[in-house]
C-alpha distance (Angstrom), angle and dihedral (degrees) to the residues before:
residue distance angle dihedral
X1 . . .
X2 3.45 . .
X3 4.13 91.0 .
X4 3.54 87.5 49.9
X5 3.86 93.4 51.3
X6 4.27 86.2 55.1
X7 3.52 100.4 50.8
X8 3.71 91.7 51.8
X9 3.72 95.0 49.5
X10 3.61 90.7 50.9
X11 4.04 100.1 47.6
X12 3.58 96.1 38.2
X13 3.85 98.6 74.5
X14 3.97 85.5 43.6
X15 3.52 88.9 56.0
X16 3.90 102.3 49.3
X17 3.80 88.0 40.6
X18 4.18 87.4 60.5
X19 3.68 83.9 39.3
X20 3.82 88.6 53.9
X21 3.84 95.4 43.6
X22 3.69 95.5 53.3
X23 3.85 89.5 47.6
X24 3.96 94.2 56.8
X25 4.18 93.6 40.4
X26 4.18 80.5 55.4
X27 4.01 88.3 49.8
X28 4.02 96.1 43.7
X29 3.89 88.6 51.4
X30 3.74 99.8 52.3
X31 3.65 89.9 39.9
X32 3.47 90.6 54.6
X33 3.31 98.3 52.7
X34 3.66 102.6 38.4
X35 3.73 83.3 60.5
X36 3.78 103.1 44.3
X37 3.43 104.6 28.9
X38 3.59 90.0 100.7
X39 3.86 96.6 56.0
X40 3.89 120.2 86.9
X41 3.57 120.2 -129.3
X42 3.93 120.3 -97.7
X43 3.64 122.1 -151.7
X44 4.02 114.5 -97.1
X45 4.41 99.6 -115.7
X46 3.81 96.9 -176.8
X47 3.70 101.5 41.7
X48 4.07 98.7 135.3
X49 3.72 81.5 58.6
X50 4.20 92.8 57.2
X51 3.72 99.0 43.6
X52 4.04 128.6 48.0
X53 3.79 87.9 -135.9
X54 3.84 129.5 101.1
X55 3.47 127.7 -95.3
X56 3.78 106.2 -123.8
X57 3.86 84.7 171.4
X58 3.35 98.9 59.1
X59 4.19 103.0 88.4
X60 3.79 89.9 51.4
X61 4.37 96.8 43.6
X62 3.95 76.7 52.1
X63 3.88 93.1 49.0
X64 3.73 89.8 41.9
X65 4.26 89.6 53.8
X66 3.73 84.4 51.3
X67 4.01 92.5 49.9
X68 3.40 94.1 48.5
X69 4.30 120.1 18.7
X70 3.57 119.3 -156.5
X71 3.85 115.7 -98.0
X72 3.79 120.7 -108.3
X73 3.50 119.2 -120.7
X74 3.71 107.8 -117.9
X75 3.11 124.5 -162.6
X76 3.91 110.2 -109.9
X77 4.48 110.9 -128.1
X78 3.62 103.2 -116.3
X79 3.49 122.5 -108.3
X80 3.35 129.1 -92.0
X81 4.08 111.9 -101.8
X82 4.04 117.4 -116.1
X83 3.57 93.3 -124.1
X84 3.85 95.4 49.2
X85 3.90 99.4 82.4
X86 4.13 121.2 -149.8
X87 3.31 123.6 -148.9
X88 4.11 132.9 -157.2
X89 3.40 136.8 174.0
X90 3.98 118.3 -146.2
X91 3.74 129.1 170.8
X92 3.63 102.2 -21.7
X93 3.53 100.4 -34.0
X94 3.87 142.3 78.2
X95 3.65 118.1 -119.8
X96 3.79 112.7 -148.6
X97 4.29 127.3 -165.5
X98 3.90 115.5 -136.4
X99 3.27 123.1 -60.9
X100 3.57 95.3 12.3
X101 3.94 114.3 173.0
X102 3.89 98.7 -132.7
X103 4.10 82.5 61.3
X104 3.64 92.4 49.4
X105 3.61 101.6 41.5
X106 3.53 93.4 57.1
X107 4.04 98.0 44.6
X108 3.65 87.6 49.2
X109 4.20 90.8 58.6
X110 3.71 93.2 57.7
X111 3.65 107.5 30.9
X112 4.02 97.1 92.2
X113 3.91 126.9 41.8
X114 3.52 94.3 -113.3
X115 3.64 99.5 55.5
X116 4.08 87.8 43.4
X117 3.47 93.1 58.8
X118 3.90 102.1 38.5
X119 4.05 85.0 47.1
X120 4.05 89.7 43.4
X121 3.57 89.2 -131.9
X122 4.09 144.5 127.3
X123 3.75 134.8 -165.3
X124 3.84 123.5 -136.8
X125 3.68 121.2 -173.9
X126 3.74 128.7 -167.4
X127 3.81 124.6 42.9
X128 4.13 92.8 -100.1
X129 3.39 89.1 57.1
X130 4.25 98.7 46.2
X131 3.88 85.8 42.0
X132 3.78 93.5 57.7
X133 4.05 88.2 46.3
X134 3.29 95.2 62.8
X135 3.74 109.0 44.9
X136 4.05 79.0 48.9
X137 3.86 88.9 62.3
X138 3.42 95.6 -114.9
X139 3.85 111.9 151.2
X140 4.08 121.2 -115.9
X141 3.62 112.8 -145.5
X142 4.21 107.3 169.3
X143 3.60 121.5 2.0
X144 4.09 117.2 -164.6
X145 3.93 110.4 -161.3
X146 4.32 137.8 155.8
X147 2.80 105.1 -146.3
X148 4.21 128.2 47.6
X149 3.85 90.4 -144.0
X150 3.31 90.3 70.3
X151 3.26 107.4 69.6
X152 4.11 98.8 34.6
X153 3.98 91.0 93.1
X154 3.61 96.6 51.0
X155 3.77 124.4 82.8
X156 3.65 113.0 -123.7
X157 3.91 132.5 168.6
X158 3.69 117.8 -127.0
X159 3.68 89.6 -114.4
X160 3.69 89.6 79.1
X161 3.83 119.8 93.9
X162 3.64 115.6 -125.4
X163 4.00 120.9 -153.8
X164 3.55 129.1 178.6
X165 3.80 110.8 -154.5
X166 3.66 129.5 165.8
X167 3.06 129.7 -86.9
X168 3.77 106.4 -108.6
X169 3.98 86.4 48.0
X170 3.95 85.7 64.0
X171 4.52 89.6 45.6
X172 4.54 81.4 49.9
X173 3.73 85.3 59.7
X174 3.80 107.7 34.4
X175 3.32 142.5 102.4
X176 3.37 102.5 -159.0
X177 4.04 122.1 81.0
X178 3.88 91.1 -132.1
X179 3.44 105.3 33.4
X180 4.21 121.1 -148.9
X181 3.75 95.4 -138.9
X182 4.03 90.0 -114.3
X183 4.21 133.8 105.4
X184 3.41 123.3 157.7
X185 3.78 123.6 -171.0
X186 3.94 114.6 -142.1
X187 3.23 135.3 -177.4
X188 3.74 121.6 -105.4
X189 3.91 109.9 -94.0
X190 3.57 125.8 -158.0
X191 4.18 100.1 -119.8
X192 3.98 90.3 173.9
X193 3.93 89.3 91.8
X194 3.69 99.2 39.6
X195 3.61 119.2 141.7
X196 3.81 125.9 -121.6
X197 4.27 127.1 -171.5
X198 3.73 97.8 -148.6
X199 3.78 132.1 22.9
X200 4.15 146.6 152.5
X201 3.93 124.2 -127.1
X202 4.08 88.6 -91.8
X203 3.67 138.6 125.0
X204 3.59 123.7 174.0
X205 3.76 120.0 -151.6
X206 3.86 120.3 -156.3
X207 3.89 118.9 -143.2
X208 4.27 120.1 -161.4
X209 3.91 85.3 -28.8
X210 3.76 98.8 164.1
X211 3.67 103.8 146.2
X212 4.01 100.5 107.6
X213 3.74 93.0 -146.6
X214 3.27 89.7 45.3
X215 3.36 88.6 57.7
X216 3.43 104.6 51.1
X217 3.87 96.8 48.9
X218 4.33 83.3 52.0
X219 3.94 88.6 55.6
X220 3.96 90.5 40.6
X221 3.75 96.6 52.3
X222 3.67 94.1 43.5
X223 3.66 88.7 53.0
X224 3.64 91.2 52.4
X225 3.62 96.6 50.5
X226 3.56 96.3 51.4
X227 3.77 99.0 -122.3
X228 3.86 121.1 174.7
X229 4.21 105.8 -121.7
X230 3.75 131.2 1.4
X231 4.01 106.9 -148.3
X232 3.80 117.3 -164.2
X233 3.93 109.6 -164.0
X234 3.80 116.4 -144.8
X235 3.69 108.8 -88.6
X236 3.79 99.0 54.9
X237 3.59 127.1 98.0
X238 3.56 133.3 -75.9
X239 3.75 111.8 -75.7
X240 3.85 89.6 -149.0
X241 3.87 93.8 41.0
X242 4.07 98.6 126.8
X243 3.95 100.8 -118.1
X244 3.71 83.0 52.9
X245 3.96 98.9 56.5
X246 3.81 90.9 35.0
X247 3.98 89.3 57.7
X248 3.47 87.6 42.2
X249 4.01 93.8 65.5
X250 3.81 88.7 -147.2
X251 4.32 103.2 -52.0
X252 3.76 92.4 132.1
X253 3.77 92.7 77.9
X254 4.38 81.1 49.6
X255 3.45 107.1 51.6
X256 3.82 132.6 49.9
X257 4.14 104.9 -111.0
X258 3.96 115.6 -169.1
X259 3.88 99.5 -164.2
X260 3.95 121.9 -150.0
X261 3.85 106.1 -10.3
X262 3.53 116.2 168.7
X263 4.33 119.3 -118.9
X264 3.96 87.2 -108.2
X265 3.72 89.1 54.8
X266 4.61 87.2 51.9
X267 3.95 100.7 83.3
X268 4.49 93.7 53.7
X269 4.36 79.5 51.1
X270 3.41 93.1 53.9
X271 4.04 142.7 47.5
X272 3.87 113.4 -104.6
X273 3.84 94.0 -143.8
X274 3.92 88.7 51.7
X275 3.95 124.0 112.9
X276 4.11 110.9 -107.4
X277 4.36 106.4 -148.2
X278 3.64 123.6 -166.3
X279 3.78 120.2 -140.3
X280 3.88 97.6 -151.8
X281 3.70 137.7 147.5
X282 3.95 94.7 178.8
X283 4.25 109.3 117.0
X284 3.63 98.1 157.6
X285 3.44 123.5 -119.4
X286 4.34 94.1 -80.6
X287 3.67 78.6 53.0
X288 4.32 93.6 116.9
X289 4.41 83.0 31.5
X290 3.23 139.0 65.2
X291 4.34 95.2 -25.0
X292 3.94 95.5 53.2
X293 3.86 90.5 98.5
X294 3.18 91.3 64.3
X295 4.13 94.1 60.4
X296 3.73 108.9 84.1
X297 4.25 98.9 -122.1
X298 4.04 115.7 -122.5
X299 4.08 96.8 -101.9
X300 3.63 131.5 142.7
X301 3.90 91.0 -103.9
X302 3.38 87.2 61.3
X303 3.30 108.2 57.0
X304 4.20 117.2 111.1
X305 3.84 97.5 30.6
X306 3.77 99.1 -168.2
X307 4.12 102.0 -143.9
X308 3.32 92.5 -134.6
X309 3.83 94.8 70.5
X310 3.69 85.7 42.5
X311 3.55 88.0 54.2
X312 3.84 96.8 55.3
X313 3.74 94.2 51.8
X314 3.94 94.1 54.5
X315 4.16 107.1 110.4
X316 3.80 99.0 -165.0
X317 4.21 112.0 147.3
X318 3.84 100.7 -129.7
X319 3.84 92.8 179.6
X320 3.67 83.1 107.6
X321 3.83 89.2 54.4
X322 3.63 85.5 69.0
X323 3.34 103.8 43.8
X324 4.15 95.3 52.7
X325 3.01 141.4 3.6
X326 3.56 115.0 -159.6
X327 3.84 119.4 106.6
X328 3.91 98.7 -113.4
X329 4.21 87.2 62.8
X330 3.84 89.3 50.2
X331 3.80 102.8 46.2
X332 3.24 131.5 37.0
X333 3.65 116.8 -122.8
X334 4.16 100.8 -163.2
X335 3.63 107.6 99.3
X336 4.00 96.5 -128.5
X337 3.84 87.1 51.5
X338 3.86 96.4 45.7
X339 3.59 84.1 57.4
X340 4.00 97.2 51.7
X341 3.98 84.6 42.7
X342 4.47 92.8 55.9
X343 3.69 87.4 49.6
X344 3.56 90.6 56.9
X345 3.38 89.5 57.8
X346 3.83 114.9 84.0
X347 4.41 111.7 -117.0
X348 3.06 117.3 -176.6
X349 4.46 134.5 171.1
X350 3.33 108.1 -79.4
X351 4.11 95.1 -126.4
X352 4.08 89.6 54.4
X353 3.82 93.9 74.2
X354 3.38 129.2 85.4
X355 4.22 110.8 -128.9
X356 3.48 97.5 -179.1
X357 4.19 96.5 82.0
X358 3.81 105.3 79.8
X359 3.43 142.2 -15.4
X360 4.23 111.5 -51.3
X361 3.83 127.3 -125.5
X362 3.91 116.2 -172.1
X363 3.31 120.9 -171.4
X364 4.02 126.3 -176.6
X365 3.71 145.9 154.7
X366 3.69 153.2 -144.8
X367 3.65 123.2 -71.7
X368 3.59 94.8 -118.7
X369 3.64 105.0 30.7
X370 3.52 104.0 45.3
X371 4.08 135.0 -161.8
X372 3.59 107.2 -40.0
X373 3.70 119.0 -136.4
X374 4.29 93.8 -98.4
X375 3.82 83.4 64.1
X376 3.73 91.0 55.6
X377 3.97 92.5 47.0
X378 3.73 91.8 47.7
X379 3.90 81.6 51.5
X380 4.04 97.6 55.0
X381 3.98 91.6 39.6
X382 3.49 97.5 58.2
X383 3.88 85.7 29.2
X384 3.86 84.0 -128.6
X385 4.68 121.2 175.8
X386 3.46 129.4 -110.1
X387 3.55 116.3 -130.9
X388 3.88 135.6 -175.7
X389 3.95 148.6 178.0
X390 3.57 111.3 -96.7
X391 4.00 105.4 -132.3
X392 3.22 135.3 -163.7
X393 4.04 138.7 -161.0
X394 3.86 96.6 43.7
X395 4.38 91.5 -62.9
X396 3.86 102.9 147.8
X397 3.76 98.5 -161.2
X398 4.18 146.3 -22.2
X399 3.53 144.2 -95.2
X400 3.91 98.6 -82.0
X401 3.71 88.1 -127.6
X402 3.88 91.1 42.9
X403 3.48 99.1 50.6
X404 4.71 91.9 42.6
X405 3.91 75.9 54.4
X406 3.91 97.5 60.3
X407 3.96 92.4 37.4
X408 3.44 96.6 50.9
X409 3.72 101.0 47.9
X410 3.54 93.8 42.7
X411 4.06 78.9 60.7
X412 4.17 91.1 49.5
X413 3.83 86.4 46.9
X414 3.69 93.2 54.6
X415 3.71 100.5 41.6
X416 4.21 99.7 46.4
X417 3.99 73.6 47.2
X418 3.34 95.9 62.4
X419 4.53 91.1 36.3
X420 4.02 88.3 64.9
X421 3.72 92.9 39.2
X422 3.93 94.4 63.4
């Protein structure tokens, strides 16, 4: 018992050390590979120096260092810097990095209306728009485009400077939401002398139009009806501003445009036997009361007013046009009295008068601005009519553009009326 007792004291300890040993080997492992398991295995370079046994490998590692030599490093050239722009010319044409300052410096001399005019020069972007330029005659200076195909149909002299620029350079200096890729600086042409084939006795005056869209559908309509002069009167908006030539669609190089004469300089631009009509929508507020006998009502008896008899009938005193002339003595400028002094003044619908008489002068305004009071003198000098757009369903007034485009074709449809008739 007591043997038994010995051997058991002495083997135990062996056997929890073994016990132990194996436990720890078990531990190392998994730790081991839990913690390089993700690591890829690299290729052993000094093994003749680990192991006692020869390298048999050795002649052809050596033979495959000779076959194939280990690269340099070189040292990569640094980069050029965003701000730093390069420049390049190929085939014709200058190639130019982002924000590159020749780019900039000549967007930034035409983007307001000051800078246009002191520089005498316009920007045109799209290819419609370029195209129509130059068969006008007007004269390219610089023309910034994407892409070279682009440019290959259109006929340019070799005095024109060509830059390619990227693409978002051309989106910083548009107008347009999606961009074509094409702007093409021109100088400013004189349009007040251009010549048109076929036209009718018209010319359309513009009063505080400063919408740009507005504008551009004026110039566009007038264009299309063949009238004789466009006049824009100081105070409306820049003939050349962008939104005005893009709404346009390329009828400033169609139409003769005198920009920004003053009302003094009105009678030389237009005939003195010619008959003055007022676009105007303004009644008053007795208009439906006590005043409406005086407006002539839309029958077929009325139909063809000849101005001339609506001239005789107009009772205005114009002792004080002899006494002053300055506007204030004229019109009134008291709201209740302006009022009294428009109903005065004969309005009639614009399709019962007959155009075909004289020589037509229309003059009209912005939606918000209105007819200034020059517009009304010129009207009780040349003892000119009012005329309006009946509406209906509660709609005070028109698009300006709209409503020049109803007038003024009801005035071509009356005078090729009257050609086939004699």
């Amino acid at each position: 018992m007591i043997f038994s007792n010995i051997v058991h004291r002495t083997f135990y300890p062996l056997q929890c050390l073994r016990n132990l040993q194996t436990i720890d080997i078990k531990l190392n492992v998994t730790r081991t590979y839990t913690r390089w398991s993700s690591r890829k295995p690299v290729a052993i370079v000094n093994e003749d120096e680990l192991f006692d046994t020869e390298d048999t490998t050795k002649e052809k590692i050596i033979q495959s260092n000779k076959t194939f030599p280990e690269k340099s490093r070189k040292r990569k050239p640094l980069r050029a810097s965003k701000n730093t722009p390069t420049t390049k010319k190929i085939s014709g044409y200058m190639v130019l990095e982002k924000n590159d300052k020749i780019a900039s410096s000549l967007m930034t001399q035409i983007k307001t209306r000051k800078r246009r005019e002191k520089n005498g020069q316009i920007v045109l972007e799209g290819y419609r728009l370029i195209k129509d330029a130059l068969e006008a005659g007007v004269v390219l200076t610089t023309i910034l485009f994407n892409n070279p195909s682009d440019i290959e149909s259109l006929k340019l002299s070799e005095n024109v400077k060509l830059l390619k620029v990227p693409y978002k350079t051309i989106q910083l200096w548009s107008n347009l939401t999606s961009p074509s890729g094409l702007i093409g600086i021109f100088e400013t042409p004189d349009i007040s002398n251009v010549s048109i084939n076929e036209s009718i006795p018209l010319t359309i005056i513009c009063d505080n139009v400063r919408d740009p869209g507005n504008l551009g559908s004026i110039i566009r309509a007038a264009a299309g009806v063949g009238c004789e002069k466009l006049i824009l009167i100081k105070g409306c908006v820049d003939p050349w501003n962008p939104k005005v030539v893009r709404s346009a669609a390329g009828a400033h190089f169609r139409l003769p445009i005198h920009s920004f004469p003053l009302w003094d300089e009105i009678p030389s631009l237009i005939s003195e036997d010619s008959n003055i009509f007022l676009a105007d929508s303004n009644f008053g507020n007795d208009f439906k009361g006590k005043y409406s006998n005086n407006i002539p009502k839309t029958s077929t008896s009325m139909f063809n007013i000849n101005p001339e008899k609506i001239k005789a009938n107009i009772n205005i005193d114009d002792s004080k046009m002899n006494e002053k002339k300055n506007v204030s003595s004229i019109i009134p400028t008291n709201k209740v009295m302006m009022e009294k002094f428009l109903l005065n003044l004969p309005i009639v619908p614009y399709y019962t008068v007959d155009y075909t008489t004289k020589e037509n002068v229309l003059v009209l305004s912005g939606e918000t601005e209105g007819l200034s009071l020059n517009s009304y003198q010129l009207l009780k000098e040349r003892k000119g009519i009012r005329i309006h757009i009946p509406l209906e369903n509660k709609v005070d007034s028109l698009n300006t553009g709209v409503a020049l485009g109803i007038v003024t074709f009801e005035m071509k449809r009356q005078i090729i009326k009257r050609l086939y008739e004699l």
